[in-house]
C-alpha positions as CSV (number, residue, x, y, z in Angstrom):
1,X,-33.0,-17.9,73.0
2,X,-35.8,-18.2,70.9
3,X,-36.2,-21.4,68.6
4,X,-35.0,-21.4,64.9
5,X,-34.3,-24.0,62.0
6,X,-31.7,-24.1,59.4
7,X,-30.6,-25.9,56.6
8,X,-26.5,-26.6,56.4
9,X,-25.6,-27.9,53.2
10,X,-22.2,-29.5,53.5
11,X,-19.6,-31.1,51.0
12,X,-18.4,-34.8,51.0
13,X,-15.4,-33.4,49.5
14,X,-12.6,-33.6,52.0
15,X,-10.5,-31.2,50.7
16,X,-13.4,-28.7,50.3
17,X,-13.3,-25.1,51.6
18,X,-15.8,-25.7,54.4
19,X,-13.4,-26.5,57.7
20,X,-13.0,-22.9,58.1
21,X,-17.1,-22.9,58.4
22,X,-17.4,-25.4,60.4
23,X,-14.3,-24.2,63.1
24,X,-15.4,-20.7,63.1
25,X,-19.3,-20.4,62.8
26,X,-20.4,-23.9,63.8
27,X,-17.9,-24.9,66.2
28,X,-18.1,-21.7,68.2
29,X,-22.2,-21.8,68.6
30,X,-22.2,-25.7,69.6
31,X,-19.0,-25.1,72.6
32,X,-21.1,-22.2,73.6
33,X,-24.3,-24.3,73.3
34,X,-22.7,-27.3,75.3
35,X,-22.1,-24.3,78.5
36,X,-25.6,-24.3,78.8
37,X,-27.5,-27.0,81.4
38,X,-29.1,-28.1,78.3
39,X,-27.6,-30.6,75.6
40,X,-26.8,-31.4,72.0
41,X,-28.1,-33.9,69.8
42,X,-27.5,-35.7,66.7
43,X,-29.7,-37.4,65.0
44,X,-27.9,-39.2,62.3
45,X,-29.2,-42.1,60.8
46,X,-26.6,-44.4,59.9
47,X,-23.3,-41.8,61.0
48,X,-21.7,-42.3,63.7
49,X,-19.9,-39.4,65.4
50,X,-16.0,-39.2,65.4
51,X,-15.0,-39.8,69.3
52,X,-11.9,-38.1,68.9
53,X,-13.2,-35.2,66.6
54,X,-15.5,-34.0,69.0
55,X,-12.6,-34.2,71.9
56,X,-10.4,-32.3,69.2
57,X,-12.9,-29.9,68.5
58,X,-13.3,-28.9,72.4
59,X,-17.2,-30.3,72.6
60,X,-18.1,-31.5,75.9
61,X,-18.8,-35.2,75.8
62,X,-21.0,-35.4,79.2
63,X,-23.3,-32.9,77.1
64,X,-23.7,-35.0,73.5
65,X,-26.3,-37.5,72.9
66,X,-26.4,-39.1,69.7
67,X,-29.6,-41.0,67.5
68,X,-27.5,-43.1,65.1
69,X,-29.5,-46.3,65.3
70,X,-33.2,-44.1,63.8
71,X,-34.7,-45.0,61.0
72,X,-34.6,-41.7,58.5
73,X,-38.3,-42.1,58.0
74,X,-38.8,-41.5,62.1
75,X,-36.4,-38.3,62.2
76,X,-38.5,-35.9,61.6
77,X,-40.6,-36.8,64.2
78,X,-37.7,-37.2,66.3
79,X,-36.4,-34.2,65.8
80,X,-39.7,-32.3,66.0
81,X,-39.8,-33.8,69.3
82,X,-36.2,-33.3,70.6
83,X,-36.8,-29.3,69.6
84,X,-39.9,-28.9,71.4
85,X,-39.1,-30.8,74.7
86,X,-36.6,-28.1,75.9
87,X,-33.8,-30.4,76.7
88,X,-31.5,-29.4,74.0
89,X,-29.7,-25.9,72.9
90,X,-28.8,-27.3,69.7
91,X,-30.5,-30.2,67.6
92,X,-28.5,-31.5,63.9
93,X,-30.2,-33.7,62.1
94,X,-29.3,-35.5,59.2
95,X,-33.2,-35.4,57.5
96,X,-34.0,-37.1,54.5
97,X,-35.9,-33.9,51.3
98,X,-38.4,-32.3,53.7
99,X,-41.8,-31.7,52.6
100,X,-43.1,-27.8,53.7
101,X,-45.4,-29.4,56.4
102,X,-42.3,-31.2,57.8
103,X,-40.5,-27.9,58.1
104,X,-43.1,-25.7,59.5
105,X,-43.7,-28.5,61.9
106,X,-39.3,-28.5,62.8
107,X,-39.8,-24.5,63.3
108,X,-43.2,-24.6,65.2
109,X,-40.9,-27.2,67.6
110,X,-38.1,-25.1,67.6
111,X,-39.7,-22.0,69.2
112,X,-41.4,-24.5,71.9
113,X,-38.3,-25.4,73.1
114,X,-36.2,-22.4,72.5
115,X,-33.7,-24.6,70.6
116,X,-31.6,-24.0,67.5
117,X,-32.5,-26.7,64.8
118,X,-30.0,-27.8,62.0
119,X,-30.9,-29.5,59.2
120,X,-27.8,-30.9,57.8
121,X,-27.7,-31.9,54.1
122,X,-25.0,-33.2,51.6
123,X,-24.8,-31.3,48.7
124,X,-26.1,-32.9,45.4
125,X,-22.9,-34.0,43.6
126,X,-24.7,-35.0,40.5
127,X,-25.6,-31.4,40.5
128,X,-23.1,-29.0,38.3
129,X,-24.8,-25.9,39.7
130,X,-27.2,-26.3,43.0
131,X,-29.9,-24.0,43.0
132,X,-29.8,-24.8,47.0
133,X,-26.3,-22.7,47.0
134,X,-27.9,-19.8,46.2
135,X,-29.9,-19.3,49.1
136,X,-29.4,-17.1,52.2
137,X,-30.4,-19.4,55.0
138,X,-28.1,-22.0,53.9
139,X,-24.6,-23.2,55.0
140,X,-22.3,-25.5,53.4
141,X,-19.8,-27.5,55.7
142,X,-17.2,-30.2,55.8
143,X,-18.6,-33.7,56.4
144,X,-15.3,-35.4,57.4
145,X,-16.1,-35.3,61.4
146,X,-18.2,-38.3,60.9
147,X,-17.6,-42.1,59.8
């Protein structure tokens, strides 16, 4: 696998369109991910994941490690350093506006460790039209898996 970084912008909205995103692109890549020896992290500043989503959604617990106590000014660093250690398929990380050092330096990690880096972002409410939509490499999903 070689190493890669996205950005997933996702929808607060609860009765958004994105659970069919999430169960058939997402969902699929992380129970394949969690077959590997190597394991899945979240670092999510404040979010705690749901138990009994990620039981419902077929994720295997024994292969999930969660950051939820990080500050968001230290993810960066500790995702950049999750991605290039080798020890995980999949990295999310809920990363505060990324400067284009920060995500050269995500990438650069990424193909280190042969990991896949998510960069998971709410979409801007405040927003009538975000310019973000528009682009190829992003991916909006449903944010309700988390409290």
């Amino acid at each position: 696998m070689m190493g890669i970084v996205s950005e997933l912008i996702y929808s607060d909205n609860q009765y958004s369109d994105n659970q069919a995103v999430i169960n058939r692109i997402l969902l699929p890549l992380l129970r394949q991910s969690g077959n590997e020896a190597r394991w899945l992290l979240w670092v999510s500043p404040h979010k705690k994941l749901s138990r009994q989503w990620l039981i419902n959604s077929g994720l295997p617990l024994d292969k999930i490690v969660q950051l939820n106590r990080i500050s968001s000014i230290t993810t960066v660093e500790a995702m950049a350093r999750a991605l290039a250690s080798g020890n995980y398929s999949v990295v999310l990380g809920w990363l505060p506006k990324l400067s284009e050092r920060d995500t050269v330096k995500l990438r650069a990690a990424a193909q280190k460790g042969h990991a896949l880096g998510f960069i998971m972002r709410p979409q801007d409410a405040n927003k009538e039209t975000n310019c973000a939509e528009s682009r190829a490499d992003l991916l909006k999903i449903h944010s309700i898996y988390y409290h």
